[in-house]
C-alpha positions as CSV (number, residue, x, y, z in Angstrom):
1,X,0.0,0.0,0.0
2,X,2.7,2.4,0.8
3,X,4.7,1.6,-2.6
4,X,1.0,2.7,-4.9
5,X,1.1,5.9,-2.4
6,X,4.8,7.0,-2.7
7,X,4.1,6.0,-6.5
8,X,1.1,8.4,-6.8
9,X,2.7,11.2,-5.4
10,X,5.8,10.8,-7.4
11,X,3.6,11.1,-10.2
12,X,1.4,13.7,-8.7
13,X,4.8,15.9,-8.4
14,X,6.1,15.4,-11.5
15,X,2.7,16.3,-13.5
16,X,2.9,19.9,-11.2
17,X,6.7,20.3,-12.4
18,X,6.2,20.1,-15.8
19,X,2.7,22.0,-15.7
20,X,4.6,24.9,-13.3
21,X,8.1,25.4,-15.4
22,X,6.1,25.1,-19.4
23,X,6.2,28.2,-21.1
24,X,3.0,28.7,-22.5
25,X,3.4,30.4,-25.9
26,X,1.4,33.7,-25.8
27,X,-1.2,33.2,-29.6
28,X,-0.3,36.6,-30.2
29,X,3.3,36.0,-30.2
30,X,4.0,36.4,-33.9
31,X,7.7,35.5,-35.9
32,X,8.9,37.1,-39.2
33,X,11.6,38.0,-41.7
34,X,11.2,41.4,-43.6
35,X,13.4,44.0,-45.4
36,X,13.0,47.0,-43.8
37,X,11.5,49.8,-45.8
38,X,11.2,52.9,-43.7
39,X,12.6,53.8,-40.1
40,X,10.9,56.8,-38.1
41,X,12.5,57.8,-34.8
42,X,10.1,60.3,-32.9
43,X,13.1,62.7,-32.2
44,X,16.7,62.2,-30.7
45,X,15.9,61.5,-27.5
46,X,12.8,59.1,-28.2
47,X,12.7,55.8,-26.1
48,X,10.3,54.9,-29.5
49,X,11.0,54.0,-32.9
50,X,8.3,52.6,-35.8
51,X,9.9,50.6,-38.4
52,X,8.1,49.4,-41.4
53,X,8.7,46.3,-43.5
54,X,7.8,44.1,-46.0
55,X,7.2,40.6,-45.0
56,X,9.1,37.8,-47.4
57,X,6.9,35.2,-47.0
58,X,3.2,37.5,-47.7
59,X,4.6,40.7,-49.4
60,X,2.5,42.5,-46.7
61,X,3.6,46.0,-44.9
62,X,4.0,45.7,-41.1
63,X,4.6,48.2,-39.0
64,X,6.3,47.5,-36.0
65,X,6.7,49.6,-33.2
66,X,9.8,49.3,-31.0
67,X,10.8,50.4,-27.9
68,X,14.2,48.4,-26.6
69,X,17.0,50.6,-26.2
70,X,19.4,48.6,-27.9
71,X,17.7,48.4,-31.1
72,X,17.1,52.4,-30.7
73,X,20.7,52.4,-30.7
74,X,21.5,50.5,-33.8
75,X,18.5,52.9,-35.5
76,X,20.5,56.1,-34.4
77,X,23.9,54.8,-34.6
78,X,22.9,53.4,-38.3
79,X,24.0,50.0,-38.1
80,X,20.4,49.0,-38.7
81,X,19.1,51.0,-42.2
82,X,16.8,50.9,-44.3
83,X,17.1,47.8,-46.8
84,X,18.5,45.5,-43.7
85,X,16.5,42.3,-43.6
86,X,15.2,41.7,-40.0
87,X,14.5,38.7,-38.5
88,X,12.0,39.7,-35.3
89,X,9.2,38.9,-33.7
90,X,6.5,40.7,-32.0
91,X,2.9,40.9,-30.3
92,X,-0.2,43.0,-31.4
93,X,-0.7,45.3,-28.1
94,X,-3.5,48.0,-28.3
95,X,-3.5,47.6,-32.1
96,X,0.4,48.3,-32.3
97,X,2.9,45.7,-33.4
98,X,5.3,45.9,-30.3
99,X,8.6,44.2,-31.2
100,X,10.3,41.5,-28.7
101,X,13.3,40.5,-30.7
102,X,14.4,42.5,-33.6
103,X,17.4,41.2,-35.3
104,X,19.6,41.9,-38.3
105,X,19.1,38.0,-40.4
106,X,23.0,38.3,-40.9
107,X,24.2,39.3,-37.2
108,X,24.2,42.6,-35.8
């Protein structure tokens, strides 16, 4: 009896591990790769930056809106242009395209 007990909980605990320490993939979480084809800092001191390109696989325009400081970097110090393909992804946050990741496909 004690061995189908012990054996239950070690079960019980390793179903809560595994449901506790998944990452659940937010839906809205969405991954692309684009050439950028415009760039529009809001100023020099802006902690924003809207960059828009063209998707590879749909041809489609997205804008993306992003706000990390080392990408705002890259924008100022032009090491990120227009023309660059980007790898990034993003989620749609009060209808703006927020940017998580946003990557030069070649290293940056």
């Amino acid at each position: 009896m004690k061995k189908a007990v012990s054996i239950v909980m070690v079960i019980t605990l390793m179903a809560l591990t595994i449901v506790s320490f998944s990452r659940v993939a937010s839906a809205e979480d969405i991954k692309m790769v684009g050439v950028i084809t415009k760039i529009e800092i809001a100023g020099k001191d802006a902690k924003t930056a809207t960059a828009t390109l063209k998707d590879n696989k749909s041809g489609k325009l997205v804008v993306i809106t992003v706000n990390d400081d080392l990408t705002l970097d890259k924008f100022k110090d032009h090491r990120i242009v227009e023309g660059d393909e980007i790898r990034c992804k993003y989620e749609t946050v009060d209808g703006k395209n927020v940017s998580k990741i946003f990557r030069k496909t070649a290293g940056c």
